[in-house]
C-alpha positions in Angstrom: 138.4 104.2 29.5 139.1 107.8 28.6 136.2 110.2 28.8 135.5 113.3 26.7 137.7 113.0 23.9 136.5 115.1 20.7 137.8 115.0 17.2 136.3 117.0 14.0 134.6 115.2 11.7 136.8 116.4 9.3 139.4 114.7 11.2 137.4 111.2 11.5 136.7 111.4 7.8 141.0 111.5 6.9 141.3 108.3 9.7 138.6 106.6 8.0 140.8 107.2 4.3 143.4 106.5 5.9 142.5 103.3 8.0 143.4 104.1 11.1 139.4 103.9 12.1 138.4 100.5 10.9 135.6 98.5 12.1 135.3 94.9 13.2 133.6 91.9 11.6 131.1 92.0 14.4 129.3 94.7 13.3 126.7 94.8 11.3 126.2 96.4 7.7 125.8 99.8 6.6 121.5 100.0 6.9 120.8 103.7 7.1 118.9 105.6 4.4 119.1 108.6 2.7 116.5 110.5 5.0 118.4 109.4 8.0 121.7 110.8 6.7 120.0 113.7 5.3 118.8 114.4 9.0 122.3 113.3 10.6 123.7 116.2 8.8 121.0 118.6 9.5 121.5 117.8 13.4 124.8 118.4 12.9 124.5 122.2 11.7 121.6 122.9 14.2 124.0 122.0 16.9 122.5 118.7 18.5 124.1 116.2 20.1 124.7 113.3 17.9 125.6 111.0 20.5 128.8 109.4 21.9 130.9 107.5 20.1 132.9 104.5 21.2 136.6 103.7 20.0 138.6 100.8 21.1 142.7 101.1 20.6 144.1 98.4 19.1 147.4 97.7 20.0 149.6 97.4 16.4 150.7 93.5 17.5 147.1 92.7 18.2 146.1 93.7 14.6 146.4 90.2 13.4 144.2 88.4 16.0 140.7 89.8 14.8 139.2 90.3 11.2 138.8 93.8 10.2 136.8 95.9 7.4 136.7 99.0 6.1 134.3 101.5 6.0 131.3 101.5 2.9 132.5 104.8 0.6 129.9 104.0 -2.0 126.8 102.4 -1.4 124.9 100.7 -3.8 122.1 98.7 -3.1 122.8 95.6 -6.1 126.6 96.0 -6.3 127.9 97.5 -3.4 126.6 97.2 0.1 129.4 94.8 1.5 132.5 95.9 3.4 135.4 95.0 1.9 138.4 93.7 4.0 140.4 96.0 5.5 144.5 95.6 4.3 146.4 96.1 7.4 150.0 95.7 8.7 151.2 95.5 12.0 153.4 98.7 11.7 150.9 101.2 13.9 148.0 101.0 16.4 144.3 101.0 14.7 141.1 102.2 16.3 138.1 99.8 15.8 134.5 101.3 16.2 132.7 99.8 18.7 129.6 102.3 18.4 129.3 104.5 15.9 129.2 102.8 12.5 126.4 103.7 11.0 126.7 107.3 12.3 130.6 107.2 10.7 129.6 105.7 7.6 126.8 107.8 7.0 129.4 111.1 7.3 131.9 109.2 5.1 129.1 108.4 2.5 127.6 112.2 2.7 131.1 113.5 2.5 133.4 111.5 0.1 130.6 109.1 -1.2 127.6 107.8 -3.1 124.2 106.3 -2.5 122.5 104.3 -4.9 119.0 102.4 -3.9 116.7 101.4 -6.5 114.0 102.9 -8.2 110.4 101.8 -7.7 108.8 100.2 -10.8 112.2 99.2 -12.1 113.6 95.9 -13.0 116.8 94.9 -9.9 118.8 93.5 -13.4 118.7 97.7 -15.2 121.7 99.7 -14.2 118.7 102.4 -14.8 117.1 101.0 -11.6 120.2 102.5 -9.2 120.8 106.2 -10.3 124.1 107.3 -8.1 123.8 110.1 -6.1 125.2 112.6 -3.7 124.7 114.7 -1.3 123.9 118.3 -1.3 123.1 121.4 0.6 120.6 123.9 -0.7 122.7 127.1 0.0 119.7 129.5 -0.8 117.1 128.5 1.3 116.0 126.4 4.2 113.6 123.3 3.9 110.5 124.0 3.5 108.9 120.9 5.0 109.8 117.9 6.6 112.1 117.8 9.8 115.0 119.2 8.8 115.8 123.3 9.3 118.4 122.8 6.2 118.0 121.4 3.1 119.9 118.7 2.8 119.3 116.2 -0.2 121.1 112.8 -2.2 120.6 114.3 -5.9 122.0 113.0 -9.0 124.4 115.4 -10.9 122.0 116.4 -13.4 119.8 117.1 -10.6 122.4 119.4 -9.0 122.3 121.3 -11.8 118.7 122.6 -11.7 119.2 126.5 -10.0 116.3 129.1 -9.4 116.0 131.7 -6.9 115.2 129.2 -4.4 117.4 126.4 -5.2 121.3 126.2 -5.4 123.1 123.2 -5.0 126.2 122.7 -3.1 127.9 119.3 -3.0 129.2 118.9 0.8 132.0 116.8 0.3 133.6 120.2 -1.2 134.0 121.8 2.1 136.8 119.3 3.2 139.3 121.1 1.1 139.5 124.4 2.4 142.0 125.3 5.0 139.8 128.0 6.6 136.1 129.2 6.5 137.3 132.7 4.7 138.7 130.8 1.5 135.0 128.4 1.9 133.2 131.4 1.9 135.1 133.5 -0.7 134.9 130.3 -3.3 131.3 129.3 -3.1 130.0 133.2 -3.2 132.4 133.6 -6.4 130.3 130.4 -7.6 127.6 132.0 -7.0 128.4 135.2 -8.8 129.1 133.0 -12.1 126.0 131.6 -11.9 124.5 135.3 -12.4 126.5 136.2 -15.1 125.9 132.9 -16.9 122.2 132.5 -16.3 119.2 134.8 -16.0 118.5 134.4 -12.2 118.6 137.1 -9.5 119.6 136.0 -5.5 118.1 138.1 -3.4 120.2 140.0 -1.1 118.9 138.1 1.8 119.6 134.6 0.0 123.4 135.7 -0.5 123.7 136.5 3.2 121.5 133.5 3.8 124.5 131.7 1.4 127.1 133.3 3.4 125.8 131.8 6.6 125.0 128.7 6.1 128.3 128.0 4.3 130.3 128.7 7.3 127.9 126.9 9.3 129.3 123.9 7.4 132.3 124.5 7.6 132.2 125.1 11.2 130.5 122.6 11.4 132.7 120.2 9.7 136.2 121.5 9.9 136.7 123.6 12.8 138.7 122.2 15.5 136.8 124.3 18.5 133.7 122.5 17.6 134.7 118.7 17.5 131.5 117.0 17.0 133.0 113.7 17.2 132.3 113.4 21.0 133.9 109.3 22.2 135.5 107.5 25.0 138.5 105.6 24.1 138.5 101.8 25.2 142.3 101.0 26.1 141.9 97.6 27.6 143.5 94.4 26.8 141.1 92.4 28.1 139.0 90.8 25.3 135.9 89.9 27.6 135.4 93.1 28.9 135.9 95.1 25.4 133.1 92.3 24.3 131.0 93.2 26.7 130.9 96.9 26.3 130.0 96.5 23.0 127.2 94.4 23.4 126.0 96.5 25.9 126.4 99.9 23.9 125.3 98.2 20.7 121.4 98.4 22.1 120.2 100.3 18.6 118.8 98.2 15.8 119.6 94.7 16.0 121.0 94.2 18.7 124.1 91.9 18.6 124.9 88.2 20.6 128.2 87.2 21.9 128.3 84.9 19.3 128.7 87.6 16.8 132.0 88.5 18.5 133.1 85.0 18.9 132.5 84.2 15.3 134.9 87.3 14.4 137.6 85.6 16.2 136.9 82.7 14.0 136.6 84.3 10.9 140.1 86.0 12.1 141.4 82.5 12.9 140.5 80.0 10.2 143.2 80.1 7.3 141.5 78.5 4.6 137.8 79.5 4.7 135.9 82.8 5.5 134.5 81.7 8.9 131.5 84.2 9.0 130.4 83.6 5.4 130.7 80.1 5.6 128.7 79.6 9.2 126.3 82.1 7.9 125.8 80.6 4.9 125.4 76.9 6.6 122.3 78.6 9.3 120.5 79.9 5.7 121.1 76.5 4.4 119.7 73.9 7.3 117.0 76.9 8.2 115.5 75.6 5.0 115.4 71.9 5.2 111.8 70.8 5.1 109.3 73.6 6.1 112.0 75.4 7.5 113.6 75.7 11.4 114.7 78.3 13.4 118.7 77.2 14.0 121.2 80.3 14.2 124.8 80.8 15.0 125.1 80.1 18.0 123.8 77.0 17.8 126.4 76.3 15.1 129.3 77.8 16.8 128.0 75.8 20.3 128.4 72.5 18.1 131.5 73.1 16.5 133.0 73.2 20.2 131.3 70.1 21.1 131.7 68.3 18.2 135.3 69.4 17.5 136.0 67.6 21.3 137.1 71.3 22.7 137.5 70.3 26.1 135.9 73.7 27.4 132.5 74.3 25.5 131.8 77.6 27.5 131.3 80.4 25.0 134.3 82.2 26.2 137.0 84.0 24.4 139.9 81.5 25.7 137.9 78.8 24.0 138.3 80.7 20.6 142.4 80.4 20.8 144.3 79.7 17.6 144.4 76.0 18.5 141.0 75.3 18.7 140.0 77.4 15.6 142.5 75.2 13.1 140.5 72.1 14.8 137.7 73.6 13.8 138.1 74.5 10.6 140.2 71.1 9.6 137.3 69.7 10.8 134.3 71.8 9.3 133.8 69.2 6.8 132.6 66.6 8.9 131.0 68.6 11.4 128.4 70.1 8.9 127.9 67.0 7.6 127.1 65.8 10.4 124.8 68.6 11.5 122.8 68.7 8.4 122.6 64.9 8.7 120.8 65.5 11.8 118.2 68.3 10.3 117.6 65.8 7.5 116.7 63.2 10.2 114.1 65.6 12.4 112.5 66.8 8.8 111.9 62.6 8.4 110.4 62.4 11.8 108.2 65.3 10.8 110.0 67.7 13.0 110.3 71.7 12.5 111.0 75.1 13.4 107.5 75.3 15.2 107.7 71.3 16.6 111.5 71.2 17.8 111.3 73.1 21.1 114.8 73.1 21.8 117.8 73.3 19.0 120.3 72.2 21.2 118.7 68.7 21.2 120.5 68.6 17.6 124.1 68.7 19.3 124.4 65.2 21.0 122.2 63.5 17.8 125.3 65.2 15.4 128.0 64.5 18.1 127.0 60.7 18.0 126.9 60.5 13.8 130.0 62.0 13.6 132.0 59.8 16.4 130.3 56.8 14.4 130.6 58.1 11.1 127.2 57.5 10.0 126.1 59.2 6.5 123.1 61.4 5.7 122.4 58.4 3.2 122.8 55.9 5.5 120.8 57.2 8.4 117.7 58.2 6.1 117.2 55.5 4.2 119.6 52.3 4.8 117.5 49.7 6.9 120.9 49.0 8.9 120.2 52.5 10.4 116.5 51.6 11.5 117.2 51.1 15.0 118.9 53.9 15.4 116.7 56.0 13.6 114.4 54.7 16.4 116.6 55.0 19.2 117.3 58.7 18.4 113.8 59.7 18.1 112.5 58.1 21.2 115.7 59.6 22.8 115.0 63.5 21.2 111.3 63.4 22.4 111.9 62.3 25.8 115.1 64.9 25.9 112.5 67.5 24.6 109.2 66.5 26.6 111.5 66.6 29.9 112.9 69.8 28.9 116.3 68.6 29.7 118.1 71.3 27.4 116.5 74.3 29.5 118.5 77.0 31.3 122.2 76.5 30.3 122.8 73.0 29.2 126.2 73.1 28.7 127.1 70.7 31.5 125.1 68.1 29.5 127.8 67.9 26.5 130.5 66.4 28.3 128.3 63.5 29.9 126.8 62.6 26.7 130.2 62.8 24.8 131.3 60.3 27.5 128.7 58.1 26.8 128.6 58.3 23.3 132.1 57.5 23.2 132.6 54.7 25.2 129.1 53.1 24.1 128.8 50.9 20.1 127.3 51.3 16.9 124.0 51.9 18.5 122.3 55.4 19.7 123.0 54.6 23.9 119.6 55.9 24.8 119.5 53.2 27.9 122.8 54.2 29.0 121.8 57.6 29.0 118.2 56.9 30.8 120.5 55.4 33.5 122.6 58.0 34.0 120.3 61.0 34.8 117.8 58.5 36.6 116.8 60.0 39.3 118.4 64.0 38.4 116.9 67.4 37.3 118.0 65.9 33.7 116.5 62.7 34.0 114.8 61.0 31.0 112.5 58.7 33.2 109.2 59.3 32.8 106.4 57.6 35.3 102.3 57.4 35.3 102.0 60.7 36.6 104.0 62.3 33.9 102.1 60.4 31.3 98.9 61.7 33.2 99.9 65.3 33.1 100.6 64.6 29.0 97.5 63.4 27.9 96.0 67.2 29.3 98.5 69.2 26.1 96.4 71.0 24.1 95.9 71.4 20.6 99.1 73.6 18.9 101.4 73.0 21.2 104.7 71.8 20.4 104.5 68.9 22.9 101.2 67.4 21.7 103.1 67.3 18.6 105.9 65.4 20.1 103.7 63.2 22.3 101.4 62.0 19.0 105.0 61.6 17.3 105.3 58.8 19.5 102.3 57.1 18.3 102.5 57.7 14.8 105.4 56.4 11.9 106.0 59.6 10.6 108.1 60.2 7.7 108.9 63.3 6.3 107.9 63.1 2.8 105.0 64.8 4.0 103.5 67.4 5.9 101.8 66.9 9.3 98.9 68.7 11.0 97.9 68.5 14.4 94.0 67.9 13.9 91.1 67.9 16.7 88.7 64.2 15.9 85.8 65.5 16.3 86.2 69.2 14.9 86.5 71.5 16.8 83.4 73.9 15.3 80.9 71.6 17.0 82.3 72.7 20.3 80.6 75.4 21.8 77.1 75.4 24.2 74.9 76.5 20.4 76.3 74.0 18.1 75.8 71.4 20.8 72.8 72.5 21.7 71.6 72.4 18.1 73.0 69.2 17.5 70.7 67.6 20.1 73.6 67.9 23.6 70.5 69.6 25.7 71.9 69.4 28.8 74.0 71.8 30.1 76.6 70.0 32.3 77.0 67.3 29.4 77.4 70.0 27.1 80.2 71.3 29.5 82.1 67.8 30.0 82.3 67.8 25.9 84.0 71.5 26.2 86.3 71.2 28.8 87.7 67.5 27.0 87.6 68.6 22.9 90.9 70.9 22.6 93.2 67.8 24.4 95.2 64.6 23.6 92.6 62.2 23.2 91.1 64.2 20.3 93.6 65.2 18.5 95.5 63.1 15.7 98.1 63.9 13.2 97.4 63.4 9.7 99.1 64.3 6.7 98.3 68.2 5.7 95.8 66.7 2.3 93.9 64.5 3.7 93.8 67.2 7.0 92.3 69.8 4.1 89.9 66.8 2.7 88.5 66.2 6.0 87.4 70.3 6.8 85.4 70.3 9.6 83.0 67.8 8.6 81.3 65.5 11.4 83.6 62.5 12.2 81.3 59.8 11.0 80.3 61.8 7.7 84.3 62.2 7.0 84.6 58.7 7.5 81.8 57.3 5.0 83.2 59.4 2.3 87.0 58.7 2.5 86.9 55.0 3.3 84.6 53.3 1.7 86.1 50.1 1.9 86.0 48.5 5.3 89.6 47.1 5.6 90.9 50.8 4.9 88.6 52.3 7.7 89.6 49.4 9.9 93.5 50.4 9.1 92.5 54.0 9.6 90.9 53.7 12.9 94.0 51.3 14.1 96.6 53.7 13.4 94.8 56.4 15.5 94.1 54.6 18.7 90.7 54.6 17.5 88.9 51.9 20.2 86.8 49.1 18.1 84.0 49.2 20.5 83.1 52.9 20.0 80.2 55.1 18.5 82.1 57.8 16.4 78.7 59.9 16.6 79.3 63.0 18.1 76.5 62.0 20.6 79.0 59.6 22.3 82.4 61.9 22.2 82.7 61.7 26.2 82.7 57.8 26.3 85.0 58.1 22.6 87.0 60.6 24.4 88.1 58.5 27.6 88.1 55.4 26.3 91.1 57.0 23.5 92.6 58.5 26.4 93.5 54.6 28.2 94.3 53.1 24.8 96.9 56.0 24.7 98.0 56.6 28.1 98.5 52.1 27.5 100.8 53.1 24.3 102.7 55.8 25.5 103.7 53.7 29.2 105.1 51.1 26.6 106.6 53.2 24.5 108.3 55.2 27.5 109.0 52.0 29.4 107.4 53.3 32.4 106.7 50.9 35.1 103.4 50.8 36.5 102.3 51.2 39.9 101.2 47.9 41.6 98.5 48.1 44.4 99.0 45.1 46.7 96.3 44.5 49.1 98.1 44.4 52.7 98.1 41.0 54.3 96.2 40.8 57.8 97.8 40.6 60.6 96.4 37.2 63.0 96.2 38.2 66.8 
């Protein structure tokens, strides 16, 4: 890397026309606003330090491997805040801005450019809304509040227009012509002089010298070669990783940027027929709002194209991002979306979201296995000859999650399970699989004690979610809640207290046992609403009148027959829910139980 290089920004402002500075599909947008640019410039003519900026040389027969974009001349907050693509040939070497966009852009925009944002109280449809502006420099006077020593300010033209004897507008771009500060200064002071003869306004001697100043401050500033504000290091390496690296470490301001986002320039660079980036990005928005919404992203996406598309290596490493792989990819896109958003259908019908599903990479081997058996969205949801599997999957995704098998870095797991899937039937192998890991740090066993240490999750947590999944036939027409039994309002020492639990200790076990397992249910979000935090039994009476109902209702929540529902017998309620569960869950789970056998004597 070469250290202490320094350009003009004059200078930066011709590459930028000129294309020779480009930026990569990695970064992000253009976000600043006005203010910041107005106070960019300021710094600039007060002599701060605007902070390095980092260029990476790209070789002229590299040009074709990545995606590039130009800079944003005119922004406009409806029509224009996208970069367009960059129109390159191969003919010369290109520097790509690695840190420094927004810094760049703002200059380009302050100097050659526009800004439009909307206007408050203004309808986003009226061209009125997005009056375009540009920057100028009050040449009179300095600021007279606010941050900024000089007066810097995005006005329309018509606003440009309004002089006085404190105000006379400047438009900056206009110092990039001038060859030397003498001709700036001579031009702008004969401006001013026309401006006397033409309107009934008197400068003050100490505003034209303040004019004289500040006019070769900017140009100085802007065009002088001895004062190169355009402090970067130049990034000459070939090596991809490191270069993608750097610039995730260097990119620590604002949103800060995965590896992903570099990989998925490669892509976009790669694939032939389809935009990569808008595409993927596009898909995330899409399955991120599939029932009441998860929390997927790109790297999710990207992770399961590699899996899905059989990439032997699913590391996110550049290597794995070759030519090759990208055209599998992309021929196959079709079918591996499908197949993804097959799989977010089916978690939304199990009543899964972006709160419940703990980790998003359980979604790879589920898609992995619809796609190998080329099972439709249609199919899986609703056909009956997909019932089993419907069931095999989601015994097999809440075991996966409860185990927290897709924790740390679970990329050795793809392979396996590709294995598997491939050389097993029709059929989800969720046995095969249990086998496998029996016995490893992945391992989808479960025993009594791990039941044992379920039936303590508390109420809101993800995994009392999953473990009441389990017991329930949830379909994702509706909207679940986790919901405490007996409410959870009665349970503190007054309430109880009031409500005739006198003794202290009692009053204690009913605490310590309210907020877990055994008395919490899920119910669909209405009848969760209906229910309020009325007393158990007085719920009860008014929703089911009819005794076949209640008996159905109590049945499908563990409820046991032989049980007061009064709030004076919760601890007895409590624990004998808590066996009728533990009893379900070591059925469903298969878990084999622990026999105590009485040792034989032994006869002297």
């Amino acid at each position: 890397m070469a250290y202490g290089d320094t350009i003009t920004i004059k200078e930066a402002i011709n590459a930028i026309q000129e294309q020779e500075y480009v930026l990569p599909s990695i970064q992000r947008e253009f976000v600043w606003e006005t203010d910041q640019i107005e106070i960019l410039f300021d710094s600039i003519l007060r002599d701060y330090p605007i902070s390095t900026f980092l260029f990476w040389k790209i070789k002229a027969e590299n040009i074709g491997k990545f995606k590039f974009y130009r800079f944003l001349k005119n922004y406009h907050e409806r029509d224009s805040k996208h970069n367009e693509p960059a129109d390159l040939s191969n003919s010369k070497d290109r520097i790509a801005i690695l840190d420094g966009q927004q810094r760049l852009t703002s200059l380009y925009v302050g100097l050659t450019g526009s800004y439009a944002s909307k206007l408050p109280r203004f309808k986003k449809q009226s061209d009125h809304a997005y009056p375009v502006k540009k920057l100028y420099l009050n040449l009179i006077s300095n600021a007279e509040e606010g941050e900024k020593l000089y007066d810097f300010r995005f006005l329309t033209e018509e606003e440009s227009k309004h002089i006085s004897e404190k105000f006379f507008w400047y438009k900056v771009g206009d110092i990039l012509k001038f060859e030397d500060v003498s001709e700036a200064n001579e031009e702008v002071m004969d401006i001013l002089e026309d401006v006397l003869d033409e309107r009934d306004i008197v400068f003050s001697k100490d505003s034209k010298k303040f004019a004289r100043r500040t006019v070769n401050k900017l140009f100085n500033s802007i065009c002088e070669e001895k004062n190169g504000n355009i402090n970067y290091f130049l990034e000459k390496s070939e090596e991809l990783d490191k270069v993608l690296q750097i610039f995730i470490r260097v990119n620590s301001g604002g949103t800060k940027l995965s590896y992903s986002d570099l990989l998925l320039s490669i892509a976009t660079a790669q694939w032939k027929e389809k935009d990569a980036r808008e595409i993927i990005h596009k898909f995330v928005d899409s399955i991120n709002g599939v029932g009441n919404g998860f929390n997927f992203n790109k790297d999710l996406v990207l992770k399961s194209c590699l899996v899905l598309a059989d990439i032997k290596d699913i590391k996110f490493h550049v290597d794995n991002f070759d030519s090759e792989n990208m055209r599998k990819i992309e021929d196959e896109w079709g079918s591996i979306s499908c197949s993804i958003n097959a799989t977010v259908k089916l978690l939304n019908h199990y009543g899964f979201n972006g709160k419940t599903l703990t980790a998003n990479n359980a979604i790879i081997p589920i898609a992995y296995f619809l796609k190998k058996k080329g099972i439709t969205e249609d199919n899986l949801l609703y056909n009956s000859s997909q019932a089993e599997n419907r069931k095999l999957i989601k015994e097999w995704l809440i075991r996966a999650l409860l185990k927290k098998i897709f924790g740390g870095t679970p990329d050795s797991l793809y392979p396996v399970y590709r294995r598997i899937i491939n050389e097993s039937g029709d059929l989800f192998p969720l046995s095969k699989l249990i086998e496998h890991y029996k016995g490893s740090t992945k391992s989808l066993d479960f025993n009594e004690d791990n039941i044992d240490h379920l039936m303590g999750t508390n109420y809101g947590s993800a995994f009392a979610y999953m473990v009441l999944s389990l017991l329930y036939p949830l379909k994702g027409n509706y909207e679940y809640h986790q919901d405490h039994i007996h409410p959870k309002t009665f349970f503190t020492h007054k309430r109880l207290e009031k409500l005739g639990i006198t003794n202290f200790e009692t009053r204690e076990e009913y605490i310590v046992r309210f907020n877990s397992l055994a008395n919490l249910q899920l119910i669909e979000a209405i009848e969760n609403k209906q229910k309020s935090a009325k007393q158990l039994s007085e719920w009860l009476n008014e929703a089911y009148s009819n005794d076949k109902e209640l008996e159905a209702f109590k049945h499908l929540h563990y409820f046991p027959v032989d049980q007061n529902l009064e709030l004076s017998n919760f601890v007895s309620f409590f624990e004998a829910r808590r066996d009728l569960i533990m009893e379900k869950l070591i059925d469903v789970l298969n878990v084999k139980k622990t026999v105590n056998e009485t040792p034989a004597l032994e006869l002297a």
